[in-house]
N, C-alpha and C positions, 0 to 999 in steps of 0.2 A: 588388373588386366591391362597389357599393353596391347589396342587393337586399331588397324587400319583399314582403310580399303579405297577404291578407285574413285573420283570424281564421277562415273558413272551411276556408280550404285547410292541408292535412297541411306543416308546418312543416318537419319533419324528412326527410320524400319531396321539397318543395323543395326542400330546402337538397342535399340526396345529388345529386339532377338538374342541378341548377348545379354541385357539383363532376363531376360526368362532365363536363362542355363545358368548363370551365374548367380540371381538374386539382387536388388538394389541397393544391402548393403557393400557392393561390391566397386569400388574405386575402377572407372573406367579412362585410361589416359591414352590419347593417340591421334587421329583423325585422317584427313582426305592425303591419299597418294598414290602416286604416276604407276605404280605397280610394288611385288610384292617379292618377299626372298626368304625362303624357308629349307629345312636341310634337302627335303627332296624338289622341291620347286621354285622357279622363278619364273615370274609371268610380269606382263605389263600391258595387256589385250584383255579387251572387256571386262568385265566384271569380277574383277579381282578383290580377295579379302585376305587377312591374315591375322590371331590372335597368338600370344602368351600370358598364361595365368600363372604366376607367381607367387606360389606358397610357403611359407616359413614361418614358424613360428620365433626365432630368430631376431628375423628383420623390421628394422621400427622402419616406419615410412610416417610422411603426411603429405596431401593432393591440397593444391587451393588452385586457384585459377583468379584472371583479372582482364577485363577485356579493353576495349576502348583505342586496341592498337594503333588502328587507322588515324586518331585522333593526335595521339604523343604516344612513342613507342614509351618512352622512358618513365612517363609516369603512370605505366599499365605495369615496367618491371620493378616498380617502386610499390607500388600494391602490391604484386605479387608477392616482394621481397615481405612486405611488414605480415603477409599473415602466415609467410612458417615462419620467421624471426623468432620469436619464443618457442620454438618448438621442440622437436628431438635433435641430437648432437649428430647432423649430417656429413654422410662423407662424402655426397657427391650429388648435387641438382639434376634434375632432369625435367627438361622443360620439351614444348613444344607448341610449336605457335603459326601464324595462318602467316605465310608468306605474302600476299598477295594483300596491298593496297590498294590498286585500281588495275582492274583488267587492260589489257589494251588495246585501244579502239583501231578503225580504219586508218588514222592518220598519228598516233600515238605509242609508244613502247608502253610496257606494263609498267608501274611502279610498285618495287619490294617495300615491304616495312623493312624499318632497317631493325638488323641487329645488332650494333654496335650501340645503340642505343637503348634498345632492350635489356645489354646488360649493362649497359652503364647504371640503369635502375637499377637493376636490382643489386648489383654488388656496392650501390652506394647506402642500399637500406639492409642489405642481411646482413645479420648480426655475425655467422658462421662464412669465412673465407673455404669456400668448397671449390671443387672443379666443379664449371656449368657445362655439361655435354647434351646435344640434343638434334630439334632441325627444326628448319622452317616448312610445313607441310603443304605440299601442293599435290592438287588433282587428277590435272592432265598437260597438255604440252603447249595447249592454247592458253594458258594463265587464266583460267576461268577463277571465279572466288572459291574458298574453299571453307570445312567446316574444321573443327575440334572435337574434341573428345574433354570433357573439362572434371573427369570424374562420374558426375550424378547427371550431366546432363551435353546437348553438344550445342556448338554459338560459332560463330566465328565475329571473326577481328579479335581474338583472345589468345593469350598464353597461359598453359595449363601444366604448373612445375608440383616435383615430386622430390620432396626431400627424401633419402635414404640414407638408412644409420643400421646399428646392432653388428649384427655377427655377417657382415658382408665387405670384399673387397673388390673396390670397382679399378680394373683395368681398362687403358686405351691406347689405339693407335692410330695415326689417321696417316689415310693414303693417297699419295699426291699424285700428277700424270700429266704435269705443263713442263715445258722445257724454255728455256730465253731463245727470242729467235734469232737473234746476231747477240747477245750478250751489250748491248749498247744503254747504257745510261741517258734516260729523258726526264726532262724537268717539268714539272705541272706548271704552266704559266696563268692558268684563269678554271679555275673551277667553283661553280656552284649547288651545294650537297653532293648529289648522287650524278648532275650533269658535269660532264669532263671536255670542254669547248677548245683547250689553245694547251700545247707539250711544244716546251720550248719559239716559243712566240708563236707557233703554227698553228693553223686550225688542224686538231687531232684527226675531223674524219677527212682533209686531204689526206693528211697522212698514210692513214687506214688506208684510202682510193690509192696509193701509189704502191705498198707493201702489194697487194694483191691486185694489181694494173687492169683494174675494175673497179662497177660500181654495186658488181652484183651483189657482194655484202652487205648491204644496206636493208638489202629487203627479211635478212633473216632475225627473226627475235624467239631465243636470244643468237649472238654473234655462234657460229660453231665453232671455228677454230682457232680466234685469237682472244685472247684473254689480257688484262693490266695486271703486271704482278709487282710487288713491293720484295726486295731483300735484305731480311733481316739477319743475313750473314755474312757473312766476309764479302768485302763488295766485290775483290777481282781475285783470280786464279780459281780452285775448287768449285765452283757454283752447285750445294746443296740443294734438292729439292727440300729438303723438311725445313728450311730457311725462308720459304717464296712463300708470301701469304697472297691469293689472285682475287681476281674481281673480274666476274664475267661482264660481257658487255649485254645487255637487255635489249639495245637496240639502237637505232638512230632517231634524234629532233626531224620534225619534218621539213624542216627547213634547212637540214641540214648542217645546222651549225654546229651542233654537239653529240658524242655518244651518253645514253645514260646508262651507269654503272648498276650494280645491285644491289652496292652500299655506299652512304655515303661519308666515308672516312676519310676517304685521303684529302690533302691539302694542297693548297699553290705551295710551293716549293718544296714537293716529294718529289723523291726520285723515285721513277718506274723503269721496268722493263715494258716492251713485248716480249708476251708471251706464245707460247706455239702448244695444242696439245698433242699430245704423245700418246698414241696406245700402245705401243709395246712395252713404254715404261709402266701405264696406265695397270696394265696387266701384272707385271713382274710386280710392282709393289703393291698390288691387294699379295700375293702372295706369300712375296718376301713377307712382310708385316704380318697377316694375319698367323703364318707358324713362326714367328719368333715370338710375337705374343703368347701363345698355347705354352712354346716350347718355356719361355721366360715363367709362367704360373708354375706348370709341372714341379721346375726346378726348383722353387721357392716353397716348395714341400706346400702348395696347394692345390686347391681340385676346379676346374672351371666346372661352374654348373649351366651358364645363358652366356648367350652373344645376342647383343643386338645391333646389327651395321646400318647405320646411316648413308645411304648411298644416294651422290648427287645422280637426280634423274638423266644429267648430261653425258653421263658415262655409261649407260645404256646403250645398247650395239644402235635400237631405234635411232638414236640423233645422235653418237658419237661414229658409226661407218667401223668401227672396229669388229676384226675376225670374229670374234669369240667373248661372249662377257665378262667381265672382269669378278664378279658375283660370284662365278664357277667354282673360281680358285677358294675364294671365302668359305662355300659351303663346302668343296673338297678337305680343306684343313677341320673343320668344324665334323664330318665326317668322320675326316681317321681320327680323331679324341674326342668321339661316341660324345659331344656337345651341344643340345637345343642352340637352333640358331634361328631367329626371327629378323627381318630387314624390310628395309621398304627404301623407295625411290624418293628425296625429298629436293625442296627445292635449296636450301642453305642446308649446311653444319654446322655445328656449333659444340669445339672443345678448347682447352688450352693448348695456345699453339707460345712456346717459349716463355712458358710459365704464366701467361693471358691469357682470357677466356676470350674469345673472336668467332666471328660468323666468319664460315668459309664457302668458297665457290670450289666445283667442279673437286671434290674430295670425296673419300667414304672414311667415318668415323666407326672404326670398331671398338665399340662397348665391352667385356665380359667381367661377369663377376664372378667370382672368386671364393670358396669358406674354407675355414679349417685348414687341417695338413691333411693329405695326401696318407691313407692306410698301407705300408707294405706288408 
């Protein structure tokens, strides 16, 4: 059973109520988030839940879980990795893990656990080179702490992965929605982890203060509409989105000196963009993607039976100002090919992005799996 629900709602009273229907022999994986996206509904107000129970006699799975996030992200996904390593012949991890390191205070931005670190563990101990797709799970919009779902029981500061194997084919697309906002090349001059202080000898949040000729940005966590993106494409003429891997801004140092990112990957001498988000593009590529996905299985003489979309909470009409949810389009395609479709709002993603597994910002990752051919 893959199950979610709101930072509101009693985590551990869910989770005991799903096992009465269910039974305790029953593998429980999921936890806290921002809201919920199902064929007929999407909510993100009070007390939201949402399950799929996944039946097959088919599909080999195994659940372990490993906690201590907060501690070293890397050697929680180095446990995790060593105890399916022996296991079944996986075609695809699914993990998912508590966003949230430290809340953030009156005078402080939140700290993510990183995931770049996450999987650095575990693809340094699995034995099985699989795609890791998944997300980092948060609550609500205040970075409260949140819980997990770890199978048998729920924790947080954990990540709780699900090898899957047998007579199953996992698809994905993920959908992007930042645009470059002058196309301009910047240099990281001074970065430490996840704090991003000096682009091109300058202190970054001038910078920031002079792009948006204010200082009102400062007070939002996370940043709304600019983003750090990296391009892993062609650097000039064409600029691809599905090339831009982003890193939301979390917020600003109280002193001002530095913004902190969400992850901390990049290094002194990356080149960045700014980034701008887009909702019209935001819109058109849940779309576009989600039915060329569909259309793509069809044709390959198979049948989708689930989707599960990973949807950053930032894309959300609540904190994205966009017309219309972008979600709509997901569940509209998932609609016209009569498809279960389960979602939730989380704080990261996480699929291969250019044949790497990477934690991503402000994306939605669509899951479907796949069996058999297609009966004419």
């Amino acid at each position: 059973m893959i199950a979610f629900c709101s930072g509101q709602v009693d985590h551990e009273e869910y989770f005991k109520g799903l096992q009465i229907v269910v039974g305790n022999q029953v593998p429980i994986i999921g936890g806290s988030a921002i809201g919920i996206i199902t064929n007929e509904s999407l909510s993100y107000e009070g007390y939201t839940a949402g399950v799929a129970i996944i039946e097959s006699e088919t599909i080999q799975f195994r659940v372990a879980s490993a906690d201590g996030l907060n501690k070293n992200e890397k050697l929680a996904g180095q446990k995790l990795a060593k105890k399916l390593s022996d296991s079944i012949d996986g075609r695809i991890l699914l993990i998912f893990y508590d966003s949230i390191k430290n809340p953030p205070t009156e005078t402080t931005p939140p700290v993510i656990n990183a995931s770049s670190l996450l999987i650095q563990g575990i693809e340094e101990t699995l034995k099985s080179d699989v795609p890791i797709i998944g997300g980092g799970v948060i609550g609500d919009y205040e970075f409260s702490h949140t819980k997990q779902f770890c199978g048998s029981y729920v924790d947080n500061q954990s990540v709780v992965g699900t090898l899957l194997g047998g007579d199953l084919n996992p698809h994905f697309r993920i959908m992007h929605g930042c645009i470059p906002k002058d196309g301009i090349y910047h240099t990281i001059t001074k970065i430490e982890g996840s704090v991003l202080y000096e682009v091109d000898g300058k202190s970054v949040v001038n910078m920031i203060d002079n792009q948006y000729g204010n200082k009102d940005w400062r007070s939002q966590v996370p940043v709304k509409r600019l983003t750090i993106g990296v391009n892993y494409g062609e650097k000039f003429g064409n600029l691809k989105e599905k090339y831009f891997l982003n890193r939301l801004i979390t917020g600003v140092l109280p002193n001002g000196e530095g913004i902190v990112l969400f992850e901390p990957d990049l290094k002194e001498g990356s080149k960045i963009m700014f980034m701008l988000r887009n909702n019209k593009m935001m819109i058109e590529s849940a779309k576009k993607n989600s039915s060329e996905l569909l259309e793509e299985i069809i044709a390959n003489g198979e049948k989708p039976v689930f989707g599960l979309y990973i949807d950053c909470a930032g894309r959300a009409v609540k904190f994205s100002d966009a017309l219309t949810e972008e979600a709509y389009e997901v569940q509209n395609v998932f609609n016209q090919y009569n498809t279960a479709l389960l979602g939730f709002y989380s704080g990261v993603e996480v699929a291969p992005l250019l044949g790497k597994n990477n934690g991503l910002d402000w994306t939605g990752v669509l899951l479907v799996f796949a069996k058999g051919q297609m009966q004419t």
